[in-house]
C-alpha positions in Angstrom: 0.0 0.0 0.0 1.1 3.3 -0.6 1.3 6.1 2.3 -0.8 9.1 2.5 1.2 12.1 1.8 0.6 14.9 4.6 -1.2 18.1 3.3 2.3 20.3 3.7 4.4 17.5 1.9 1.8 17.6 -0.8 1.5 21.3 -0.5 6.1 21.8 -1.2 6.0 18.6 -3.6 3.1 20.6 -5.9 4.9 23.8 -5.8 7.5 24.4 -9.2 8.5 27.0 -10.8 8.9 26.2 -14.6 12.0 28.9 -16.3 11.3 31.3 -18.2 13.3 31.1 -21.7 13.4 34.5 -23.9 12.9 32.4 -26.9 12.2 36.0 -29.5 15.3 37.3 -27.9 17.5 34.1 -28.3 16.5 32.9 -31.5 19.5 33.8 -33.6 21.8 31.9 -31.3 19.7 28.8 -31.6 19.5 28.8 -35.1 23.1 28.5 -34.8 23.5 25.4 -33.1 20.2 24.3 -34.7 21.8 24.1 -38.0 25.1 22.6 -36.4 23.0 19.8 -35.4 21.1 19.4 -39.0 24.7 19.5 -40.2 25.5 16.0 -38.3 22.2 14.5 -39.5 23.4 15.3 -43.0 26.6 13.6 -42.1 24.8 10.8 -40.9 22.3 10.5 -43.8 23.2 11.8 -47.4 25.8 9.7 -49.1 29.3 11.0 -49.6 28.9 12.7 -53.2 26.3 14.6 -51.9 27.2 16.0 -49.1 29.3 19.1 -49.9 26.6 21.1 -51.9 24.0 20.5 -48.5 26.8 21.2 -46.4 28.0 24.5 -47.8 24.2 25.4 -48.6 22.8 24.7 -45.2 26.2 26.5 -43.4 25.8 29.7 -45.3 21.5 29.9 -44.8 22.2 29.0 -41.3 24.5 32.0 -40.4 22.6 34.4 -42.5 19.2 33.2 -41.2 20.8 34.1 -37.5 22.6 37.5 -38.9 19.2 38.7 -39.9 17.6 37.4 -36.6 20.7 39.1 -35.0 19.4 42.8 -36.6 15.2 42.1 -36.0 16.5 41.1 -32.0 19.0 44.4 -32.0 15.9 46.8 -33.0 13.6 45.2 -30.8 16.2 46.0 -27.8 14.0 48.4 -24.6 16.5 51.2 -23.6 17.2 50.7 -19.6 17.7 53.6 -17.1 18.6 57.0 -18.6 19.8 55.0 -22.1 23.1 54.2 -21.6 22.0 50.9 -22.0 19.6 49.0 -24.2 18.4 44.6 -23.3 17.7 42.1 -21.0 18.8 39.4 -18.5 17.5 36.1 -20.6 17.5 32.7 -19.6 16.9 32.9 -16.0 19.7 35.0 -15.9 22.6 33.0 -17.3 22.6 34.5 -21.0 22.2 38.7 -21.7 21.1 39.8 -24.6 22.3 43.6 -25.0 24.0 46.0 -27.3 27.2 44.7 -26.9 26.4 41.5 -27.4 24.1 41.8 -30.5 26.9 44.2 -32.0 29.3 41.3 -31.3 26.9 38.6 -32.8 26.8 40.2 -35.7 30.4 40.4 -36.0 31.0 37.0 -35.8 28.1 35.9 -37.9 29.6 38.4 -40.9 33.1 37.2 -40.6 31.3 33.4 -40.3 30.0 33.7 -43.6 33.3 34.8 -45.3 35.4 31.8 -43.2 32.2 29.6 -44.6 33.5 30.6 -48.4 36.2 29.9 -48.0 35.6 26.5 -46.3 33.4 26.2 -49.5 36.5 27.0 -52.7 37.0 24.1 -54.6 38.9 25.7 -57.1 42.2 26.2 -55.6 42.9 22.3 -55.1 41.5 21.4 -58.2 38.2 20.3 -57.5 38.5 19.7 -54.1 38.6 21.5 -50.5 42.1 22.2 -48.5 40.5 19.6 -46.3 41.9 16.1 -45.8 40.1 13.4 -47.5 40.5 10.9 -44.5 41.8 12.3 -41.7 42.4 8.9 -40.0 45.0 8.1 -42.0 48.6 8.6 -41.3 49.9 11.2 -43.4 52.4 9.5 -46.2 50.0 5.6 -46.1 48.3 4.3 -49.1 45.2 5.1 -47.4 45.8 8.5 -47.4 46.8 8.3 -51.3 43.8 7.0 -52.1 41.9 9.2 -50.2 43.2 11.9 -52.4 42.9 10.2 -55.7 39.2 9.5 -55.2 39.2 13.6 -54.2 37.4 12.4 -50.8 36.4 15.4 -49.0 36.0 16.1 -45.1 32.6 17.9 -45.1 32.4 17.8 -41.5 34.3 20.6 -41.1 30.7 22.8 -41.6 28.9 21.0 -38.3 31.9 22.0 -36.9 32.2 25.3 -37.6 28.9 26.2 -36.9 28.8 24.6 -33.1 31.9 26.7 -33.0 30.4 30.1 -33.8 27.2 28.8 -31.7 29.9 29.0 -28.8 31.5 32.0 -29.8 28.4 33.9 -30.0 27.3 32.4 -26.3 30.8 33.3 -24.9 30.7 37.6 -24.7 26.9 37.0 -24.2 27.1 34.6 -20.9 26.2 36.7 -17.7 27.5 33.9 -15.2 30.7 32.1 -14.8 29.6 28.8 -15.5 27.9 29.3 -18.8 31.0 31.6 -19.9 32.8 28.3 -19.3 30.9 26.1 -21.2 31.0 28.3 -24.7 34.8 28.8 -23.6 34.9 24.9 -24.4 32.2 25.1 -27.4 33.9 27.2 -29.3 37.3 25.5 -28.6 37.1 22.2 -28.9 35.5 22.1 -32.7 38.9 24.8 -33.6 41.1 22.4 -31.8 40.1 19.7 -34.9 39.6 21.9 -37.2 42.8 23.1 -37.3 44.3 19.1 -37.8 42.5 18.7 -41.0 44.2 20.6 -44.0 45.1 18.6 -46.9 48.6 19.3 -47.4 51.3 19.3 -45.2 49.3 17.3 -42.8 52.5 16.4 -40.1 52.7 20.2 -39.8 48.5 20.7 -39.4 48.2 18.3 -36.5 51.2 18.9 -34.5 49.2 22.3 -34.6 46.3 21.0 -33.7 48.0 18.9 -30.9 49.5 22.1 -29.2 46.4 24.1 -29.7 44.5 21.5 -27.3 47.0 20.9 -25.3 47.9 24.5 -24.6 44.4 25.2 -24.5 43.5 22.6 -22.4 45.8 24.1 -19.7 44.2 27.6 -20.3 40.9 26.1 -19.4 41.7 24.8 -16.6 43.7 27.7 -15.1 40.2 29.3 -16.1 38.0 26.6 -14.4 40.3 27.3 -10.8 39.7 30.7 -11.3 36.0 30.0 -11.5 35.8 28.0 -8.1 38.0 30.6 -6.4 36.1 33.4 -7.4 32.9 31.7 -6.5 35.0 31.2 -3.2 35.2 34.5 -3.2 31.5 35.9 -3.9 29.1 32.8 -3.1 27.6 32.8 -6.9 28.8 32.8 -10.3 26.3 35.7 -11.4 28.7 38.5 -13.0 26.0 40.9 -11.2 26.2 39.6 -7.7 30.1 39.5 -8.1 30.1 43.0 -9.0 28.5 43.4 -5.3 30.6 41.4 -3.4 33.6 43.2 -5.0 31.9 46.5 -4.0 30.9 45.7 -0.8 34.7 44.4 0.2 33.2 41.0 1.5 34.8 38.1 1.7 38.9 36.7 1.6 40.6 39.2 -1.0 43.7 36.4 -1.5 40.6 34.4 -3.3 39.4 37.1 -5.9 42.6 38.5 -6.5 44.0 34.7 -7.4 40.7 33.9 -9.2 40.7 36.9 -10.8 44.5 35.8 -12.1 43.3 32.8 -13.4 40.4 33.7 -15.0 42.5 36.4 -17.0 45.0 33.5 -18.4 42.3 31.8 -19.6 40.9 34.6 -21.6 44.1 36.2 -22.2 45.0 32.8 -24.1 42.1 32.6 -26.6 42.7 36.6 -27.7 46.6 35.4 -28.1 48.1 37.7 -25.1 51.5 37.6 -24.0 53.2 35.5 -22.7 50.5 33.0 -24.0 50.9 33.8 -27.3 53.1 30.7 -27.9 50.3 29.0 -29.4 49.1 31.2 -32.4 52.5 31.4 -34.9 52.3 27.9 -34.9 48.4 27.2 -35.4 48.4 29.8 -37.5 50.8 28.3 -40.0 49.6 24.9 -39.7 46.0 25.1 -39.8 44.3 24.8 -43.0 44.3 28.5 -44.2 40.3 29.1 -44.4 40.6 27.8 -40.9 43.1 30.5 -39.9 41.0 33.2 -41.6 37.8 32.2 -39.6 39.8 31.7 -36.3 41.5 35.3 -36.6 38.7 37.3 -37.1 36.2 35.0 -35.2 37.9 33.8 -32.1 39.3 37.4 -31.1 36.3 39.1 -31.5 34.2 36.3 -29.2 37.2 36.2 -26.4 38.0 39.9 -26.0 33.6 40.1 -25.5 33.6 37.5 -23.2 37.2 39.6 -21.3 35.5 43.2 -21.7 32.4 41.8 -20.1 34.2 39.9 -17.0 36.0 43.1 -16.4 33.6 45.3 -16.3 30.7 43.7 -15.1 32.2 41.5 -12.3 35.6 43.2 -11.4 34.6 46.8 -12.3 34.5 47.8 -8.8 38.0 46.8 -8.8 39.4 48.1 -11.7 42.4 50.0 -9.6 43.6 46.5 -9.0 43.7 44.9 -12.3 44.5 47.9 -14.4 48.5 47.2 -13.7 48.5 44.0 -14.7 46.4 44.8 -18.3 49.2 48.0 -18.3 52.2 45.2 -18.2 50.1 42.6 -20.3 49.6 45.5 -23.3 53.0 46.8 -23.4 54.1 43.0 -23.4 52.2 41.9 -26.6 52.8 44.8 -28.5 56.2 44.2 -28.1 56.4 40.1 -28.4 54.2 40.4 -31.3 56.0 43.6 -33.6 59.6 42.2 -32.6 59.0 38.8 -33.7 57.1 39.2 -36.5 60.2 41.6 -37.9 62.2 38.2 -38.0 59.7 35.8 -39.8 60.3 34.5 -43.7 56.5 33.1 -43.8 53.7 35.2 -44.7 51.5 33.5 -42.2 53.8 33.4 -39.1 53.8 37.6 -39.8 50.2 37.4 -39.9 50.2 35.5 -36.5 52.8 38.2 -34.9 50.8 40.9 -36.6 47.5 39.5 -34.6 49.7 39.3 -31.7 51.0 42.8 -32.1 46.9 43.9 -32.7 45.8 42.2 -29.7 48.2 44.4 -27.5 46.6 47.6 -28.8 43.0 46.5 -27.9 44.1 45.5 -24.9 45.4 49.8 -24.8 42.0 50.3 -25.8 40.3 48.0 -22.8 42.7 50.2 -20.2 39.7 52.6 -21.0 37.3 51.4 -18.4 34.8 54.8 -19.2 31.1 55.2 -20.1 29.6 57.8 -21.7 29.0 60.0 -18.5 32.6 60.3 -17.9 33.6 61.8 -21.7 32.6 65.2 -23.1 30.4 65.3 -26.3 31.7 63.7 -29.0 34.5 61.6 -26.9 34.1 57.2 -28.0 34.1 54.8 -24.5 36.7 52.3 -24.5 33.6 49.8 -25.3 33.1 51.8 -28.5 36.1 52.0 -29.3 37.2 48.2 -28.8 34.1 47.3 -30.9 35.1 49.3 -33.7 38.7 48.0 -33.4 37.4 44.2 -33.7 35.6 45.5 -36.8 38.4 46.7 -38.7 40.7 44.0 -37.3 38.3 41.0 -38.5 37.7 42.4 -42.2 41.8 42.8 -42.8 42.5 39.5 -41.5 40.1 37.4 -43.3 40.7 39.0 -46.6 44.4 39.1 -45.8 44.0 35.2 -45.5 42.0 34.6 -48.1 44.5 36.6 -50.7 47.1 34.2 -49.5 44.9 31.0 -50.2 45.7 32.4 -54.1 49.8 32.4 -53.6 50.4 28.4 -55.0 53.5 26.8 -56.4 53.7 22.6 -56.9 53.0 21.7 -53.7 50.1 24.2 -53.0 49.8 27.5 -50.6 53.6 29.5 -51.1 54.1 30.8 -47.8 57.9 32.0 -47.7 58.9 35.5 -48.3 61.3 34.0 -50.8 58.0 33.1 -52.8 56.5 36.2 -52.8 59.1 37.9 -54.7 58.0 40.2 -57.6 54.4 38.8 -57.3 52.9 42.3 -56.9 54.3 42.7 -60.6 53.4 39.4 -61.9 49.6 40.0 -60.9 49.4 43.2 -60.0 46.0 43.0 -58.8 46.5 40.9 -56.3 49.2 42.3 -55.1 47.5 45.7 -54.7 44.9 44.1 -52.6 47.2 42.5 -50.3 49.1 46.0 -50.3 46.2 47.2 -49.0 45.0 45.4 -46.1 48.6 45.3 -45.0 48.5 49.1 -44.8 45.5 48.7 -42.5 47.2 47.0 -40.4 49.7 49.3 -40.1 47.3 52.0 -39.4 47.7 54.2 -42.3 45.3 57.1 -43.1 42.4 56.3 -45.0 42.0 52.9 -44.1 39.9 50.8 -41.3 43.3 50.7 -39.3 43.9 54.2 -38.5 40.6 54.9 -37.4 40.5 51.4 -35.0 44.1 52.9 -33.5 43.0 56.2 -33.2 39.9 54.8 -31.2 41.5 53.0 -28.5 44.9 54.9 -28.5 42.0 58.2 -27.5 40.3 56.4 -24.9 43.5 55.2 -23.5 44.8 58.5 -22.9 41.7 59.8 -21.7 42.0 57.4 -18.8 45.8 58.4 -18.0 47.4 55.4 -19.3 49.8 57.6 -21.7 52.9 55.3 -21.0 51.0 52.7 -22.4 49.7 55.0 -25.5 53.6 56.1 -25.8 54.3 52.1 -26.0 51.7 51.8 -28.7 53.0 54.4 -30.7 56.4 52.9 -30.7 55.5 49.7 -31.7 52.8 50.5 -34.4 56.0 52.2 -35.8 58.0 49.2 -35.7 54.8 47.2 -37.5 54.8 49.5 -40.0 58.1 48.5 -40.9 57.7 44.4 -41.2 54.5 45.3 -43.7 55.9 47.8 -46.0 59.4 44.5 -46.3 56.5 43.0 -47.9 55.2 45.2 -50.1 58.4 46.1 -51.0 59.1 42.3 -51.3 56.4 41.6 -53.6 56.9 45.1 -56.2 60.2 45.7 -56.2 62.2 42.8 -55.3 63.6 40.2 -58.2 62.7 36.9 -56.9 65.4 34.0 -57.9 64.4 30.5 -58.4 61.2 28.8 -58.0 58.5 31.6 -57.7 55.0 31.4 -56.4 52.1 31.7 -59.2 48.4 33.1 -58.4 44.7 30.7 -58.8 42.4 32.3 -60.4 39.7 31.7 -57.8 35.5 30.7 -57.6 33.4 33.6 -56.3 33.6 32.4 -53.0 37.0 33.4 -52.3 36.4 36.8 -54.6 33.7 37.6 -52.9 35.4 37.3 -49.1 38.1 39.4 -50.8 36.2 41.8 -52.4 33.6 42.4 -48.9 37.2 42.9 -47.0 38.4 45.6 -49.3 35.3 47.5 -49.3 34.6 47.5 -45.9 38.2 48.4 -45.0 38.4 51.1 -47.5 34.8 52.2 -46.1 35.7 52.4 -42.5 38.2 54.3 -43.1 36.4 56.8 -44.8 33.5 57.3 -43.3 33.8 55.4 -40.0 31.0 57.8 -38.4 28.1 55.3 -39.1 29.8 52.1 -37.7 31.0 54.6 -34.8 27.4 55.8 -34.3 25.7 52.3 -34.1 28.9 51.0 -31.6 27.7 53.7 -29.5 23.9 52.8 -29.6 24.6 49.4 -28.2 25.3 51.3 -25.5 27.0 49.5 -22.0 26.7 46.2 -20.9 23.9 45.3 -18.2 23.6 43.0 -15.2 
């Protein structure tokens, strides 16, 4: 027989709560992984020979499905308080859907869909992808050889990609320690095989993928520590409640000021920071190149969300104690990243400095720490003017990347500077483009660059860290001087022995390239409207 419950137990066993999900304000994020997961059925499903078209097809609708949704859920946003800040606490308060965070989503989702055409070319490798055919066979077998000669293709790579920009996109929008977490490992662990997969040079791809998770496997876990300390610390992961505890002085400092620490190494190793930068030359170089172009832009623009947001939500109480150690961290990069990349002979070990170097002036730009009710009219936040940075950044890089997918010789991509030589003269074109994005980099008038620079080198100074402008100043100097070797290198320069050649390319690749150049030259120009709507997002929220 079964008991009789008392009226009271009946009473606490009736009561529930169910959560309240903000589906409308969500949806772009899980068309995301929605797709991802129709991308694994199709894997599972379709036959071989049919999978790339549905593959490529379903990557590209997915991400521009959830860029439009990304634009309806931005206009939709209700302005909080006095308008300095515009969205809401979602998903019982683990996810926040504000202005940074749409502007961010959108970011990612535009430079998504370029890395996704590039995933897509064909053309380059003769009718197949830079992706291995089998990638369980040991590079130099049979079973790789026949792999090749039956042009099998990897088209998992777009499930992939996808549940790693679902992560990306979850990581500057998570409003609690724990969920930050989890997209820190989303977002990782479909890079860490990505990056294994190219079809040539395959020894060189996975010992790059091998000390991307293994390097970022420690970074986690430093990050994870941090997590339990800092919970330690506060009694709840909520960034909000943090915030208080860090105001209200409660609490054993040794554990937030340790957590803290080791929170900022895990960050501070997925935007490629100093010292633990020793990661990105190497990936960089050994990834498949459409890889690289979709991890540069992508990754750097989802980690330094997910970084701005811990700072300045959860520790901005305590800003007077973490400034220093961004101060040494910036000066640091900058100068690991321009130094080194003065020495390299491959084109995508300077890009890899070059993002090093560019990582060390955000970083001048987070030193910031203002909202708009500490600047005069007119004057960009450091938010604004990080976001803006990340823009320029991510259009250079992945049409930097994608112009060197075209630089081929025998034995595919032409990477050394001792390939390069003369090829602005040989295809002009080309070599004019690549010119060009280099110069952004660099920061010269009239291009994306200068204005990104000019952004966060303002805010910085505005806040009083001028030694750490002066520093910025110096070492955009020394950039300056490793891209113009390279255009030099590639007009005026007589190349000797076996030169590099240019593929013509599909309209995937031309049209990454082309979107890059315009929107570099046009942010440059007329930066005001990409300005204006940076500064509409307004702060973040708790």
């Amino acid at each position: 027989m079964i008991p009789q419950l008392s009226g009271a137990v009946v009473g606490a066993v009736t009561e529930f709560s169910k959560p309240s999900i903000e589906y409308s304000r969500l949806w772009p994020l899980l068309v995301v992984f929605g797709f991802a997961c129709a991308g694994v059925l199709v894997e599972a499903f379709l036959p071989r020979e049919r999978r790339y078209l549905v593959q490529a097809v379903l990557t590209v609708v997915g991400l521009v499905t959830a860029l439009v949704g990304t634009v309806l859920v931005a206009r939709d946003l209700g302005v909080l308080g006095d308008g300095a800040a515009r969205g809401i606490v979602a998903a019982e308060g683990t996810i926040v859907v504000d202005g940074p965070s749409v502007f961010l989503w959108a970011l990612i989702l535009v430079f998504a869909i370029g890395g996704a055409l590039l995933f897509a070319e064909r053309r380059l490798e003769g009718g197949v992808s830079a992706f291995a055919g089998q990638a369980a066979a040991l590079p130099g077998t049979e079973a790789e050889r026949q792999a090749s000669t039956q042009g099998l293709d990897h088209t998992e790579v777009y499930p992939l990609m996808l549940f790693a920009v679902g992560g990306m996109m979850l990581f500057p929008a998570s409003n609690d320690l724990l969920t930050m977490f989890v997209a820190l490992e989303v977002l990782s662990l479909p890079l860490y095989l990505l990056c294994g997969l190219a079809r040539r040079r395959r020894l060189l791809s996975q010992e790059a993928a091998l000390k991307y998770f293994l390097l970022g496997a420690f970074s986690s876990g430093f990050f994870l520590y941090g997590v339990a300390l800092v919970y330690g610390f506060a009694g709840s992961m909520q960034l909000g409640e943090i915030n208080e505890a860090v105001r209200n002085d409660v609490g054993n400092q040794a554990l937030l000021l340790v957590g803290m620490g080791m929170l900022a190494v895990g960050l501070l190793f997925k935007v490629g920071a100093a010292p633990f930068q020793a990661w990105t030359p190497d990936v960089y170089q050994g990834a498949p190149t459409a890889v690289t172009a979709f991890m540069a832009a992508c990754t750097k623009v989802a980690a330094f969300g997910a970084l701005l947001r811990l700072f300045y939500v959860a520790f901005g109480s305590d800003r007077w104690t973490w400034q220093p150690m961004f101060w040494i961290i910036a000066v640091l990069t900058m100068a690991v990243g321009a130094v080194l990349a003065v020495v390299q002979t491959d084109v995508k070990r300077m890009l890899a400095y070059s993002s090093v170097a560019h990582t060390g002036f955000l970083l001048t730009g987070v030193l910031g720490v203002q909202s708009a009710a500490d600047l005069a009219d007119g004057q960009v936040t450091s938010l604004q003017a990080v976001l803006f940075y990340l823009a320029t950044y991510g259009f250079a890089m992945i049409g930097a990347f994608a112009v060197v997918t075209l630089v081929r010789d025998g034995g595919g991509e032409a990477t050394q500077f001792s390939r390069w030589a003369g090829i602005g003269r040989r295809s002009p074109l080309l070599g004019g483009l690549f010119a060009f994005f280099l110069l952004s980099m660099a920061g010269i008038p009239l291009t994306a660059g200068f204005i990104g620079k000019w952004a966060v080198f303002t805010v910085a100074l505005s806040a009083g860290a001028w030694p750490v402008v002066i520093a910025a100043v110096l070492f955009s100097i020394v950039s300056v001087f490793f891209y113009v070797r390279v255009i030099v290198l590639m007009f005026f320069v007589d190349g000797e022995g076996e030169l590099a050649g240019v593929v013509k390319p599909s309209l995937l690749t031309s049209g990454t390239i082309a979107v890059g150049v315009a929107a570099t030259l046009v942010l440059g120009v007329v930066p005001g409207p990409v300005l204006t709507l940076a500064a509409h997002a307004g702060e973040f929220i708790r």
